[in-house]
N, C-alpha and C positions, 0 to 999 in steps of 0.2 A: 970804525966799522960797528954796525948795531949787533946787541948781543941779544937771543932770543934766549929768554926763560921763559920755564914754566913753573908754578905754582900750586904747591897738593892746601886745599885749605876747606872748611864745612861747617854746616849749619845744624843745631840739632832743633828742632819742632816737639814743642809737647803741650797735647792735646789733652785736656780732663774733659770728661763726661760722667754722666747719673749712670745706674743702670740701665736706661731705656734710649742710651747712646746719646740724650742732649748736651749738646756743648758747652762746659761751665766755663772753661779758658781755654784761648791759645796763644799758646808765644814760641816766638824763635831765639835763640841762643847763640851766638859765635863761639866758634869751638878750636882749638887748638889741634892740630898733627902732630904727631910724637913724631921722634928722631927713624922710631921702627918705622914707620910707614913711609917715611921718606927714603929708607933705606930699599925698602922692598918694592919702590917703585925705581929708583936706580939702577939694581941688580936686574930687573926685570928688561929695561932698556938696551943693558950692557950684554944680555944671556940670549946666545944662538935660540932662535925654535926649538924648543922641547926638548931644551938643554938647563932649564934651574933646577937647583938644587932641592931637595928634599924643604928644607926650612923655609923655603923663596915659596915652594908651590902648595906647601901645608897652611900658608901664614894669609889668612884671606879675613877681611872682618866678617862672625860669625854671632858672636854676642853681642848682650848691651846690657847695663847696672849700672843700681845707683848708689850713692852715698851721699855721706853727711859733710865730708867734708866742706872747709871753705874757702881752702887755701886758691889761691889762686896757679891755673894748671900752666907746666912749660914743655916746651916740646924736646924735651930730659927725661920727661917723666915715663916711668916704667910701670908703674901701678898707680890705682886712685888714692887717695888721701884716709878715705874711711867707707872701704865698699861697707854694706848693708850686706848681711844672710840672706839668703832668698831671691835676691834681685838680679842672677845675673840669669837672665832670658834668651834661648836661642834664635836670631832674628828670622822672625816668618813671613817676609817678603821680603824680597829682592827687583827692583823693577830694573828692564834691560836698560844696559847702557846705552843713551844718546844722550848727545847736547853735553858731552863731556860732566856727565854727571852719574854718580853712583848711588841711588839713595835703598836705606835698610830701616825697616820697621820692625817694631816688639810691641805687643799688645799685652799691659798690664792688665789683670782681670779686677773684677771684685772679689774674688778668691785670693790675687795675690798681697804681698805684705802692704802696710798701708803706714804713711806716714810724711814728712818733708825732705823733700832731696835737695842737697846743694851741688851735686857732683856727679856726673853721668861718664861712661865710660865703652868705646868702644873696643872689645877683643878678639882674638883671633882664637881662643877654645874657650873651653869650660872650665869650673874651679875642679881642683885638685881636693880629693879624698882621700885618707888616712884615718889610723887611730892612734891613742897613746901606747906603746910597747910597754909601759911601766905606770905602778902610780906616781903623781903630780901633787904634791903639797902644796898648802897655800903658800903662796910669798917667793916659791921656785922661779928660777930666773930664765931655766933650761928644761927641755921635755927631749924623752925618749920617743923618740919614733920607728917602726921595722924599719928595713933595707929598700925596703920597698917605696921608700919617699921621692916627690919629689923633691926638685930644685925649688929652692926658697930662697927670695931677695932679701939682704938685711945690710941695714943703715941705719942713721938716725934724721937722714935728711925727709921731709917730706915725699911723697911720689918716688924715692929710689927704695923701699922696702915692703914686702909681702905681709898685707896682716892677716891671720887666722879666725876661727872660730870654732871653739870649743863646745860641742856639744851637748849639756848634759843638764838636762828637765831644768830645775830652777837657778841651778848654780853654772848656767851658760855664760861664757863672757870670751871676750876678743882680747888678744894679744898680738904683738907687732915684733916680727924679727928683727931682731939686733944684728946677725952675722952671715952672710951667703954662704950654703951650703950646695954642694953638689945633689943630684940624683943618687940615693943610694945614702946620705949620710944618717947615721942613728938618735943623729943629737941636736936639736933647734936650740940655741941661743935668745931668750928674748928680753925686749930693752926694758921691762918693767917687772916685778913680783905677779906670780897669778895672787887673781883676789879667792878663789876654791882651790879646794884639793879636790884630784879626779880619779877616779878611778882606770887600771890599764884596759884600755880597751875601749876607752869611750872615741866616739867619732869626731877627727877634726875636721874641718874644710877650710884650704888652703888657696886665697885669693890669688892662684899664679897663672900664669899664661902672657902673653903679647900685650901689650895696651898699644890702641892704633891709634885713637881720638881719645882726648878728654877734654870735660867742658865745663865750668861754673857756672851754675845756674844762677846766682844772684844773690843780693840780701834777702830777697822773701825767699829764694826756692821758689821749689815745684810740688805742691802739695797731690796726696791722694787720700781720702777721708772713706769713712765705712762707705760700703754701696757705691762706692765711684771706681771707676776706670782712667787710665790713663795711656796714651798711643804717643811713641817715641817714634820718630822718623827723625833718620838722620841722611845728610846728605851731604858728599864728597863731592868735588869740585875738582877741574884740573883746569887753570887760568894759563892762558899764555902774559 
């Protein structure tokens, strides 16, 4: 007897232009679906009308960011490889569902960061803010954080760990959790020495939230240069 599937799978588009909107490149990408997204199109099937859960109905793709990384993305992965500061964008379009497709747009500015991405990433919130609860010497393995934290992924595997960003004028630098901690814990674990010592109080930001898509751009990447813009559309597919 034949068996009917369906398939969650998408494209991500990225478009550069000058300031005055002419078109320097455009290309399309194959993109990978995490496990979460397959998971929250499952539950969705399985769940009575206006019967999901809290996490089913909050978990929608919302952002999009990029990084450096180059690794190559699996549908395991729970974060990007090397998001980028700055980059993660709340999508400002949404066109209506037909033709069994979902597609979400982020318009980088010439205002916004500038540089080559290899790694694009679609979420379901925003990053996470906090500050240091204590000072941070250089070459520390662990930072104090309030109660007030969130939950942060830690591994050593690629795509299964939350990396940070320390914020502080020139001696800013990113570090990558070693250990998962709950919401609420006071104390981050991380896999490498800071290269500064920080001051308490200084502001982190904490790449955490859902990952829905993630996608490698390539050996060249996806550049954005002074004065250029760049428009991300990405587009969700459901194949029979």
């Amino acid at each position: 007897m034949p068996i009917d599937r369906i398939r969650a799978r998408g494209v991500a588009r990225f478009v550069r232009s000058d300031a005055s909107d002419a078109i320097l490149s455009d290309r399309v990408h194959e993109n990978t679906v995490t496990d979460w997204t397959r998971a929250v199109i499952a539950q969705l099937l399985m769940t009575p009308p206006n019967g999901e859960s809290t996490a089913i109905t909050m978990s929608r793709p919302s952002y999009i960011s990029l990084g450096i990384g180059q690794q190559s993305p699996s549908r395991t992965d729970s974060a990007m490889f090397s998001e980028v500061y700055g980059t993660r964008k709340k999508i400002s379009y949404t066109s209506s569902f037909q033709a069994f497709v979902a597609q979400f747009t982020v318009n980088y500015l010439t205002s916004d960061p500038n540089g080559t991405w290899y790694e694009a990433g679609v979420w379901d919130a925003d990053v996470s803010a906090t500050t240091l609860a204590a000072n941070a010497s250089a070459g520390a393995t662990s930072i104090s954080v309030p109660s007030t934290s969130p939950v942060v992924l830690g591994s050593t595997a690629p795509g299964q760990y939350n990396t940070i960003y320390i914020e502080d004028g020139a001696n800013s630098e990113y570090a990558s959790i070693a250990q998962t901690t709950s919401a609420g814990a006071t104390t981050w674990q991380l896999q490498s020495g800071l290269q500064y010592a920080h001051a308490s109080g200084v502001i982190i930001t904490a790449f955490t939230g859902n990952l829905c898509n993630h996608v490698n751009l390539g050996p060249t990447g996806e550049s954005k240069g002074i004065g250029e813009q760049l428009t991300v559309q990405w587009s969700d597919y459901i194949d029979a």
